[in-house]
N, C-alpha and C positions, 0 to 999 in steps of 0.2 A: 819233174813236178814244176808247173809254173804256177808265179806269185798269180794274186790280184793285178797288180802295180804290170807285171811283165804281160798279162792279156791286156791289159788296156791298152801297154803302148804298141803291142804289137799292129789292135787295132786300128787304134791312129796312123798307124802305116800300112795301112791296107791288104793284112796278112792275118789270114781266116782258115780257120782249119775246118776241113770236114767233119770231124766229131770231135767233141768238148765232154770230160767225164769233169763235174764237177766236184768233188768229193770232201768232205766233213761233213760237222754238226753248226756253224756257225751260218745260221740259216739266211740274213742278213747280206752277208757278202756273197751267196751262194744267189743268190735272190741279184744280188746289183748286178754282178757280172753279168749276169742269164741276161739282163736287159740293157748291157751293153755292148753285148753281142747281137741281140734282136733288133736292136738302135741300130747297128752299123749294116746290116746284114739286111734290111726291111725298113722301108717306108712306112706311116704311118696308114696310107691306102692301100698298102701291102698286105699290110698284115689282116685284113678280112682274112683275104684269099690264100694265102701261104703261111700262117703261123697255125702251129697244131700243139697241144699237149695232150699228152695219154699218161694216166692214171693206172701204174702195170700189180696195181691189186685189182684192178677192176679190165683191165684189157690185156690180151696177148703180145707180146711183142712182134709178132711175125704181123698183123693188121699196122702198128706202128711203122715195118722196115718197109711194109708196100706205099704207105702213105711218103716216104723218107724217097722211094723211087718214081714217084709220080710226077711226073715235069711241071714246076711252079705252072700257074694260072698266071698272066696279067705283070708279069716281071722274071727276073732273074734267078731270083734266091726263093727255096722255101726253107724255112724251120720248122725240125720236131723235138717237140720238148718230152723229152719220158720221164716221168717222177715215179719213185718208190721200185728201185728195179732191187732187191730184195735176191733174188739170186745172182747178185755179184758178192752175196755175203756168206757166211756161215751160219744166219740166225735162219732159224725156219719160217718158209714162206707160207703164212696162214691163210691167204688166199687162196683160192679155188679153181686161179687161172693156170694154165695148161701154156707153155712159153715155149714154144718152138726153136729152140738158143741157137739149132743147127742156119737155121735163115739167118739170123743176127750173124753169127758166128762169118757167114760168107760177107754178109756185109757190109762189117765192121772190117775186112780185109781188102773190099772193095766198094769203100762209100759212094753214094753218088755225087756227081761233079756240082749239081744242081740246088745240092740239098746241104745244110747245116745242122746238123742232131746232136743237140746238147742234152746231157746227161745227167740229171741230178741226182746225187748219191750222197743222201743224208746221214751218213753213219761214220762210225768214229773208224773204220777199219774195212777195205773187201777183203774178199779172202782170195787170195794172189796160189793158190793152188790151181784154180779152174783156169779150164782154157779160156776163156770167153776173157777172165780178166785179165791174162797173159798176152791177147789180142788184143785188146785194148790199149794195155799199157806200150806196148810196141807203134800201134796204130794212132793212136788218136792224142789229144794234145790234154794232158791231165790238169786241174786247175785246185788248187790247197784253198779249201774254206772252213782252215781247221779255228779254233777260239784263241783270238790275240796273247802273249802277255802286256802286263804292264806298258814296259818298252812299247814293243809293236802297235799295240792301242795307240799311246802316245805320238809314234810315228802317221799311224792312219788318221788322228785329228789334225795333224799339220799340214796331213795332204787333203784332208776335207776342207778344209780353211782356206789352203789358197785356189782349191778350184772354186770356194764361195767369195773370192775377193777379198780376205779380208785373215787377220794374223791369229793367235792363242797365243798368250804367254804360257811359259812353263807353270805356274800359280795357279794360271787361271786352268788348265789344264788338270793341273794335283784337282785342285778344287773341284771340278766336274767328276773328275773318277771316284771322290769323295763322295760324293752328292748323289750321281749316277749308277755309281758301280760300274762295269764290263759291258753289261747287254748294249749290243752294238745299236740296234732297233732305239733304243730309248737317247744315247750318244748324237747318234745323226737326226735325232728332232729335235733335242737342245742346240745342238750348234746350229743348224737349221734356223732359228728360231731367234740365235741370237745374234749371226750372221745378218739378218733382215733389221735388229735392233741397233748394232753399229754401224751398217749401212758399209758401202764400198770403201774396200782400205783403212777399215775400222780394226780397232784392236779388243780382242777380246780376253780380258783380265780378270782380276780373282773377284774382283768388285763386280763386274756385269753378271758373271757366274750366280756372285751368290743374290744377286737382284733377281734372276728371272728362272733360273733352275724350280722345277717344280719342290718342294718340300718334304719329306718324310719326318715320320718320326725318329728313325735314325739319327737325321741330320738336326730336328729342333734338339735333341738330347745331346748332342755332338757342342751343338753352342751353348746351350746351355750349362753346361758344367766347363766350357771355356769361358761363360760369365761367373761362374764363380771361383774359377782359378784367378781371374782379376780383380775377382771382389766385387764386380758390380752386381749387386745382389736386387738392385732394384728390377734390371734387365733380365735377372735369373728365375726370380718369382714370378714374372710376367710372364714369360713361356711357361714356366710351371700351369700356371692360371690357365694360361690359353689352349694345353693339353687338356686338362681338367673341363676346360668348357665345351670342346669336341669328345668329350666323352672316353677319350684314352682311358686305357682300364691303366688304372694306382701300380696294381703289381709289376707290368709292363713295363711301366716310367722306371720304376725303381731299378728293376734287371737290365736296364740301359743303362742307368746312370753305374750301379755297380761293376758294369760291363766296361763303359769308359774308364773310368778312374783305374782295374787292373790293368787295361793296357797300359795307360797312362805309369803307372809302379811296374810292369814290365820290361817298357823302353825306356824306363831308367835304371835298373837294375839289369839289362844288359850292356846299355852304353858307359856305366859304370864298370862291366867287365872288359869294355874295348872292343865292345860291336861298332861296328860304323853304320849308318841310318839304311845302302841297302842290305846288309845283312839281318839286320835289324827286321824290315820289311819282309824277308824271306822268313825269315825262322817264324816270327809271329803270322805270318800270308797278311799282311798289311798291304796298302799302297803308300809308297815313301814319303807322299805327302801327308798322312795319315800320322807316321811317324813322327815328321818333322814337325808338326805340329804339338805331337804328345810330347816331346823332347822339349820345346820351350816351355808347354805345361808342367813339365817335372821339377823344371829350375824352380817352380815357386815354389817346393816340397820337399821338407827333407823324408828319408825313407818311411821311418818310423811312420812318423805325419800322416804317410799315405797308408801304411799297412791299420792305424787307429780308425782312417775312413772307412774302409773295407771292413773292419769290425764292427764301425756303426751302422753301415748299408746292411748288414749280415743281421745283426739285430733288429735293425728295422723289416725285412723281410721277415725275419720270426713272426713280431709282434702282429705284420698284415694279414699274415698265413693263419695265424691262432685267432683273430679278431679282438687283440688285446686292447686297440686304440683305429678310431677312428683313421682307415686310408691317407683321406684328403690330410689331417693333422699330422700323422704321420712323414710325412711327404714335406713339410712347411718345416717341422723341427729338425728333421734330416739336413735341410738346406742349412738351415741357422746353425746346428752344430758342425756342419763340414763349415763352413764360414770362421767360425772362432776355432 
């Protein structure tokens, strides 16, 4: 099984394998490689003439391996792209195409010299009993586009950054996956983005992050109850407000804020037992920056403190649920008594 990182470079050294099984669900990377391979393999006036994809719910594969033997037009190289090949798996093939695996099966044992066929295989698993995938795995050069962790994310922005000229602090980093999440797709347009904003050789920190990062309600509820763990209540209200004026539904706001603040009494009541921030992170599925953040929150708090919020958040959810007081009011006295 080879990396990302191990096709690319092998790439850049001019070493191309006949067939490429791409395999995972992490569609992203599955997607860059396919076109770093096309890139190296095809010219831009190439690829009229010699780039193919086939759609194997909708075509045969044996129409695919003829096209895969057809001697490029107008250059070197051709590429064939097959998506959805569905019987390298175990899940049932709901198509209605008829796949002649015996043609494949030869010539996957004997590609042609001429040809590049890359394989996309969107699935968490093939099923490694069939021949075909047994030939494969022998033959052809396997490529992991399984979903990062933490770590590995981590690793993949610092190599996004310097191929964009330009660094990620570790902050600014937490910050992003805080903000972002995982989805790799939405990752590579932020840095993207913000790469262009600090320009060559630019550093990209917690500060640029949280300037130009698109905003969720997540993350206004995230800062917001870290303005009120400081006390700036003036700052706290004003996002409150500024939910409230986009129409954020009350109840919502409040299962975040309630949401926050348990984490918040959780990563202190286990770094209290002598978790360290990443076990912390694991046991809770946090990101450590996540953590580390709610750990500084916690010092403002002693236990009790926090478990009284959580009974006022719980009451106030009552009272919105039963229509005892007015939402928006609701939401303002919530603030003010988590405050005193």
């Amino acid at each position: 099984m080879l990396s990302i990182a191990d096709v690319k470079k092998n790439l850049k050294q001019g070493k191309i394998n006949g067939i490429y099984v791409v395999y995972g669900t992490e569609s992203f990377l599955s997607d860059e490689i396919q076109k770093e391979i096309v890139k190296k393999v095809l010219s831009d006036d190439e690829k009229e003439f010699n780039l193919s994809v086939y759609d194997l719910n909708e075509v045969p594969i044996d129409i695919a391996v003829e096209d895969a033997e057809t001697l490029p037009f107008m250059g070197e190289k051709r590429v064939v792209i097959l998506r959805n090949p569905v019987f390298l798996t175990g899940l049932k093939d709901k198509s209605k195409v008829e796949h002649d695996l015996h043609i494949f099966e030869r010539y996957v044992q004997n590609p042609s010299e001429s040809s590049v066929m890359i394989i996309n295989a969107p699935y968490e698993k093939l099923d490694e009993r069939k021949k075909i995938v047994k030939l494969l795995k022998k033959n052809a050069a396997y490529v992991e586009a399984a979903g990062l962790n933490n770590s590995s994310i981590e690793g993949w922005l610092d190599q996004r950054a310097k191929e964009l000229g330009v660094e990620i602090t570790g902050d600014g980093k937490g910050k992003l996956l805080q903000l972002s999440g995982s989805n790799m797709m939405i990752l590579n347009s932020e840095i993207d983005k913000m790469a262009l904003y600090v320009g060559d050789q630019g550093i990209i920190d917690e500060e640029v992050v949280t300037l130009l990062v698109a905003r969720t309600l997540e993350n206004d509820i995230f800062t917001l109850v870290d303005k009120i763990v400081r006390r700036e209540m003036d700052d706290a209200f004003r996002i409150l407000y500024d939910l409230l004026k986009v129409n954020e539904e009350p109840i919502k706001i409040l299962a975040l804020i309630g949401r926050q603040f348990r984490i918040i009494y959780q990563v202190k009541e286990l770094s209290r037992r002598g978790y360290g921030q990443k076990q912390i992170a694991s046991a809770l599925k946090l990101h450590p920056y996540a953590v580390k953040i709610a750990m500084q929150q916690s010092s403002s708090f002693e236990e009790n403190t926090l478990l009284t919020i959580q009974e006022k958040i719980a009451d106030a959810d009552y009272e919105m649920k039963t229509g005892a007081m007015d939402k928006r009011l609701l939401l303002e006295l919530l603030l003010t008594r988590i405050k005193s």
